[in-house]
N, C-alpha and C positions, 0 to 999 in steps of 0.2 A: 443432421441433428433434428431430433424430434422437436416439436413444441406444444407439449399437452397443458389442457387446463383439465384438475381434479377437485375435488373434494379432498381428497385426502393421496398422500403420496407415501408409500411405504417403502425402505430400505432396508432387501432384506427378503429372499425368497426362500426360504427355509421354513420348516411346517409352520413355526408362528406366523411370520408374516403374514404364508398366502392365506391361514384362517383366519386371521386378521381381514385379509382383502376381502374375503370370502363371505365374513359376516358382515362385513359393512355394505357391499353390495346389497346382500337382502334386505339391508335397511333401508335403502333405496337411496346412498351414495356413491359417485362414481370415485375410481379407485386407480393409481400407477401403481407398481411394483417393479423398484430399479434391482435389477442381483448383477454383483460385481463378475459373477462366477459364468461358462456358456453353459451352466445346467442349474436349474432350480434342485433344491434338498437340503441345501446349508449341509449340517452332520448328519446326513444319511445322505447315504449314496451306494445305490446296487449297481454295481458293473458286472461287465465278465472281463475275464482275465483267462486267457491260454483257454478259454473254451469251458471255464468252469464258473459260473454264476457266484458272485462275492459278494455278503454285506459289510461293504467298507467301512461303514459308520454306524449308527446307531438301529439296534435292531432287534430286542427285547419287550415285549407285553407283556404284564402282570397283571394281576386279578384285582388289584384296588385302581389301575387305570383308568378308570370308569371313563372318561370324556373320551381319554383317543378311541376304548373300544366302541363308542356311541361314535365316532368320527367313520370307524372302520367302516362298520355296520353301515352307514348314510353313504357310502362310496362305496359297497357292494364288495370291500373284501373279507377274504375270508382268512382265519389263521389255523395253526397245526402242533401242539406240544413240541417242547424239546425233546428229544431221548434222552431217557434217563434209566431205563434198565439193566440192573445189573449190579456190579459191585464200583464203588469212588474209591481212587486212591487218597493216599495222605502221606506225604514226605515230611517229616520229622524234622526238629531243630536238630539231630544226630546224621540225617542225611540218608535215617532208612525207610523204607518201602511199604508201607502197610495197606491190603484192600480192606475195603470196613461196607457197612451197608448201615443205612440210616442217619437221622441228623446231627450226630456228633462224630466231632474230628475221633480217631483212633489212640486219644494221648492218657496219661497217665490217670488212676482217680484225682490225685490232688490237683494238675493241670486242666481237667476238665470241671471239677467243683470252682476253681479260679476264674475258667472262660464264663461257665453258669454266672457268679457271682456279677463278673462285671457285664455280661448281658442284661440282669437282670436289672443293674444299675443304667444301664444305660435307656432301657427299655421305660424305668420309670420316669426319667429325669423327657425321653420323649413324648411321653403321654404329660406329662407336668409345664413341659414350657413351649411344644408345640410346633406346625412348620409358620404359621402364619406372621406374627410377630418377635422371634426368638428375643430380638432384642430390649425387648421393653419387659422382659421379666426380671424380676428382683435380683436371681442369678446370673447375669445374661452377662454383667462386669466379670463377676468371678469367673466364670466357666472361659472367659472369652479373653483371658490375660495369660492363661496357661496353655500350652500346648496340647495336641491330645495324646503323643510321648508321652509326656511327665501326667499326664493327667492320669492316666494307662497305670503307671509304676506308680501313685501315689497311692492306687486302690488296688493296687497289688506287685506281690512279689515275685511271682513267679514269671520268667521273662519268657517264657515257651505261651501261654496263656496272653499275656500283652501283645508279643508279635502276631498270634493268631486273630485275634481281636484288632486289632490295628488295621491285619490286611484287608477286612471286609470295607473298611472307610478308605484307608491311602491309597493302598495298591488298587483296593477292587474300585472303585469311586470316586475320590477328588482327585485321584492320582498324582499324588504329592506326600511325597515325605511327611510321615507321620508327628514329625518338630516343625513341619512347617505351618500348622494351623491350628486353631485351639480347639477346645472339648467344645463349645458351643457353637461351632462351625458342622462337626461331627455330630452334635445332637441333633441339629438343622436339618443336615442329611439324613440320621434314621427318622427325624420326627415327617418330614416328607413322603416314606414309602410307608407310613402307618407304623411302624416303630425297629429294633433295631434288628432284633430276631425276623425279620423279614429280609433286611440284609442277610443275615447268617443262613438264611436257606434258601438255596440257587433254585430248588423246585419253587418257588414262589418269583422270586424278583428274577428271574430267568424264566417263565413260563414257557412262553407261547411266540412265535416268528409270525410274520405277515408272508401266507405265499405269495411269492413271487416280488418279494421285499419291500422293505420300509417305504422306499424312496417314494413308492406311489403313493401316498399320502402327499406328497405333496405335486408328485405330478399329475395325480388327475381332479387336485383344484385348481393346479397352475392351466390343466384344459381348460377347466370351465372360464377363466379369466382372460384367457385367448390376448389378445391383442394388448392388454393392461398389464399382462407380462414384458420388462425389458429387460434381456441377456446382456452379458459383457460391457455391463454400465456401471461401474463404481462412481457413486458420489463421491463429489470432491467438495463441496460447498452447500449450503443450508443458510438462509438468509430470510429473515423474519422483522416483519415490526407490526405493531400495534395495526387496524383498519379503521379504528374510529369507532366504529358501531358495534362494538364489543366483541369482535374478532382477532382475528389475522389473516395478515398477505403474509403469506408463503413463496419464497421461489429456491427449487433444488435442483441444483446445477449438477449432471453426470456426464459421463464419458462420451455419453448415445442421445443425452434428452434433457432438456428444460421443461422443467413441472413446476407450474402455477397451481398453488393449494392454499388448501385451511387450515389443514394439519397436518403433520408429519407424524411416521411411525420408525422406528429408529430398531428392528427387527433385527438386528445381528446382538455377537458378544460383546460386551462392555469394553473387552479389550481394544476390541475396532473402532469403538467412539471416535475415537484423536484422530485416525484417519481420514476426518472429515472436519474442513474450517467450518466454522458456525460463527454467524453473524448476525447479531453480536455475538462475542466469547461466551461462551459457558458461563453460569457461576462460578465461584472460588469453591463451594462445595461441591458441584458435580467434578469439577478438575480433581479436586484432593479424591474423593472417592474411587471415582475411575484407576487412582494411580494404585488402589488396593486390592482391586479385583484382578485376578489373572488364571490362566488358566495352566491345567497341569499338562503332564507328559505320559502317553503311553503309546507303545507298538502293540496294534491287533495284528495278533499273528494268523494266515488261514495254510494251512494244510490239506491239500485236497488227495485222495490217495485212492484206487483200483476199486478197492472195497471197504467199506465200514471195520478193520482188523479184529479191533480191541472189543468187537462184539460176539466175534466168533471166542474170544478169551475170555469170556463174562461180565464184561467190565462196562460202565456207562461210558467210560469218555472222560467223565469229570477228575479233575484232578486238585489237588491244594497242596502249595506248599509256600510256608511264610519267607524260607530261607532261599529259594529256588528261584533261578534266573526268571523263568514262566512261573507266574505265584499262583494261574491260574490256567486252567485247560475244559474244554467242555468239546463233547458232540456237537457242531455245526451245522449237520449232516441236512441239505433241502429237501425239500416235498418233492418225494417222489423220484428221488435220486440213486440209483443202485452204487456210486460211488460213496465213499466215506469223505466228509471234512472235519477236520479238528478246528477248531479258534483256541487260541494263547494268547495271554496279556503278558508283555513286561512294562512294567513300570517305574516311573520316577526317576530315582537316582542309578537305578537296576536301565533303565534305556538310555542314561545316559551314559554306563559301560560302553555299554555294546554298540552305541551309534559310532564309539571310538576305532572301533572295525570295520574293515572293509567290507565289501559287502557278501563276500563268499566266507566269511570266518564268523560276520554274525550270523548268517544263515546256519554254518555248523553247530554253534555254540547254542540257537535257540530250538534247534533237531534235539540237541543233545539233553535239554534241558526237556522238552517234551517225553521225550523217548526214557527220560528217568520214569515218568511215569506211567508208561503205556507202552514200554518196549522200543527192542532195536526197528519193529517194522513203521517208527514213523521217522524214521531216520530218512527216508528216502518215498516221501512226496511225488506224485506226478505235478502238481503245481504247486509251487511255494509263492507267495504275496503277504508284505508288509504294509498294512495301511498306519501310514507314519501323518499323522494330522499337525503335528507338531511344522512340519514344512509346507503345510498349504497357505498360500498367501494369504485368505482370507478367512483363515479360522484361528491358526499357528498354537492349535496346544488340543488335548483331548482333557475331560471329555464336555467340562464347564465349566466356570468365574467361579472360585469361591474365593472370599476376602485372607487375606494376612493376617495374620495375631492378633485380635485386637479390635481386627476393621468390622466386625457384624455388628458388635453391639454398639460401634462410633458411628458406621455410616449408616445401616441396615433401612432404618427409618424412612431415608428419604431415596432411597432407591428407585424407587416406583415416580418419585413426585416429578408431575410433566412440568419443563420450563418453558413457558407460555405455549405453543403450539405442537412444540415437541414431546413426543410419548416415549415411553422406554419398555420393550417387551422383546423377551426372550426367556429361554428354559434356566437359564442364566438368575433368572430375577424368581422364578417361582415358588409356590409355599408343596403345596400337594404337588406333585411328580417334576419338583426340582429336579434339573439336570438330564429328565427325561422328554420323550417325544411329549406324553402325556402333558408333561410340566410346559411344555411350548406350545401347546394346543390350548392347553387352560389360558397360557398369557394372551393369545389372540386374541380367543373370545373375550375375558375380562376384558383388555385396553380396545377391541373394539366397540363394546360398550359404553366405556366411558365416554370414549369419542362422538359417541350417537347423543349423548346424554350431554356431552358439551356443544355440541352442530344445535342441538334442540334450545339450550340455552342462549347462546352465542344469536341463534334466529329470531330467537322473543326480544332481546335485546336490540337490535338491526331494525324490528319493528317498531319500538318502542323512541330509538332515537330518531328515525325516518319520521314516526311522528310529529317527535317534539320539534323537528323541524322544518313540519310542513305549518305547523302552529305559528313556528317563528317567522315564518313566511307571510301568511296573510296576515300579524299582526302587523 
């Protein structure tokens, strides 16, 4: 058992965190980071698999990213566009076939004037109430008591147009049933990636991959941090009280290590809180809050095949379909890879089908759903992998926290607020690149800030009472 003394003790080795550790160190604080997991990355994680390079998790850069691509850059990597050349399919609410080329689905005039309409609706309603405070706007009750279903069909009729628009929030994003979250939960999300039509276009919020993947984002800060890195330590305990001198004593008890600290950072999903006693209990607000945050369900499907097929056919790769077991398909295809990969999403209620299969029948079932799109030759894979995040002990859902019916504009507020020593940061909690790497990186750097700016107050104070009591002394 280790016995460290910190400055500050982080839980939680995933990109927030170790930026977290990362900056605090430059401040010139020393720093633990406990990961319950034996690899640092949280939701990213590049493996290989049968010999073929996979991004498990999280693996997308866009152009309003700004911090992770300033992160990139400060770590020497480099990145490579998605392919995208050629023609995108579009499977129909009729179940047929259509190649198209450019930003709109292949659907009727009046089905596309309907998707326009509520983009355009949504688009405003992003620019108008924002990622950073959703909840304190005047709409923030209304929008956040309604679903984003019924919210969908209140501003329109047409149910081809609703599901289309839907998929880019439910299926593509919170990955949850489109009844299971309200319209200000879904404004939250477009007001985060700069607005909602950025969702709707995969050439933007799908740009660009990290060679040689994500995960090194966090393992080549977790180098720099060398030995302040601990593997295979899940906190189980968090104990705190007052110092006297306008502090805290901290002590965080893991699996592998006792951390004597000042503060704590609290770097995973909200959902994982509970898996750790705190002493004292939580407040009665952070307990109620926590019980509303959860996270959704989806299968990344990778498909790795001989050669890129569907290229030699014209076709980008890209696929959509609102009705379709895989709602979504894209080129996966690595730097500098002569072999072709696909990535597929099933989602929500659509992965909870299919997890009811065995596992050679959902394999068929989600070929077959591909192959609707891009043919019989992706029927048959030289490497097939499910990364099912829903079963990993320490994450248990894809692909982030977002609140229940109701819960943004009840709890939203005090989400961020640290309970005495305790910080709360994750992509989970973010305003700009919610949900994303970006959005984890941004939460670091902010909450290690704050923490700089609390140690700095917290130390005038310590001098201030050492004073008064050195006064008390000789009088």
């Amino acid at each position: 058992m280790l016995n460290l003394d910190r400055d500050v003790v982080i839980v939680g080795a995933g990109p927030s965190g170790l930026t977290a550790a990362r900056e605090l160190k430059k401040a010139g604080l020393s720093v633990a980071v406990l990961e319950a997991r034996d690899r640092v990355g949280g939701r990213t994680w590049t493996d290989t698999i049968d010999g073929a390079m996979l991004e498990i998790g999280g693996q997308w850069v866009s152009p309003d990213q700004t911090v992770l691509l300033e992160l990139l850059d400060e770590l020497g990597l480099k990145t490579y566009p998605r392919y995208r050349e050629g023609e995108s399919v579009y499977v129909g609410a009729d179940g047929r076939k259509t190649r198209y080329t450019g930003d709109s689905f292949p659907v009727s005039e009046a089905t596309g004037a309907e998707m326009d309409k509520l983009i355009g609706i949504l688009d405003g309603l992003a620019a108008e109430i924002g990622a950073t405070e959703p909840w304190a706007h005047p709409k923030a009750r209304e929008l956040d008591t309604i679903s984003f279903h019924h919210w969908l069909r209140a501003n329109s009729a047409d149910e081809e147009a609703c599901n289309n628009i839907g998929l880019f929030i439910a299926g593509g994003m919170l990955t949850k049933p489109a009844h299971a979250f309200s319209a200000l939960q879904a404004v939250l999300m477009a007001a985060s990636a700069g607005s909602f039509s950025h969702l709707t276009d995969e050439d933007f919020i799908l740009d660009k991959r990290v060679i040689g993947g994500m995960q090194q984002v966090s393992l080549l800060q977790a180098a720099e941090l060398g030995a302040d890195v601990v593997l295979n330590s899940p906190v189980r305990t968090i104990h705190w009280e007052d110092a006297g001198d306008g502090g805290h004593r901290v002590s965080v008890v893991s699996e592998r290590a006792t951390v004597n600290a000042r503060f704590v950072i609290m770097a995973v999903p909200p959902n994982l809180y509970s898996r750790v006693t705190f002493d004292p209990p939580l407040p009665r607000r952070q307990h109620q809050m926590h019980q509303h945050q959860s996270l959704g369900l989806v299968i990344k499907v990778h498909a790795v095949y001989s050669t890129p097929f569907w290229r030699e056919d014209g076709l980008s790769g890209t696929g959509f379909g609102a009705g379709s077991l895989v709602q979504e398909v894209y080129d996966n295809t690595n730097h500098g890879d002569s072999r072709g990969t696909l990535v597929g999403f099933v989602s929500d209620e659509k992965a909870d089908a299919v997890f009811e299969l065995d596992a050679e029948d959902r394999r068929r079932a989600i070929l077959e759903s591909i192959a609707g799109f891009l043919g019989d030759k992706a029927l048959e894979p030289e490497v097939y992998y499910e990364s099912d995040w829903g079963s990993e002990e320490w994450t248990r859902g894809a692909y982030a926290a977002s609140y229940d019916l109701g819960g943004l504009h009840r709890y939203g507020k005090d989400q961020h607020t640290p309970v005495g020593p305790i910080y709360w940061c994750s992509s989970d909690l973010a305003a700009e690149g919610y949900q994303h790497v970006d959005g984890a990186v941004r939460m670091g750097q902010r909450t290690a800030a704050s923490i700089v700016d609390a140690a700095g107050v917290a130390a005038k104070a310590g001098a201030a009472h050492a004073a008064n009591e050195a006064v008390a002394a000789v009088g």
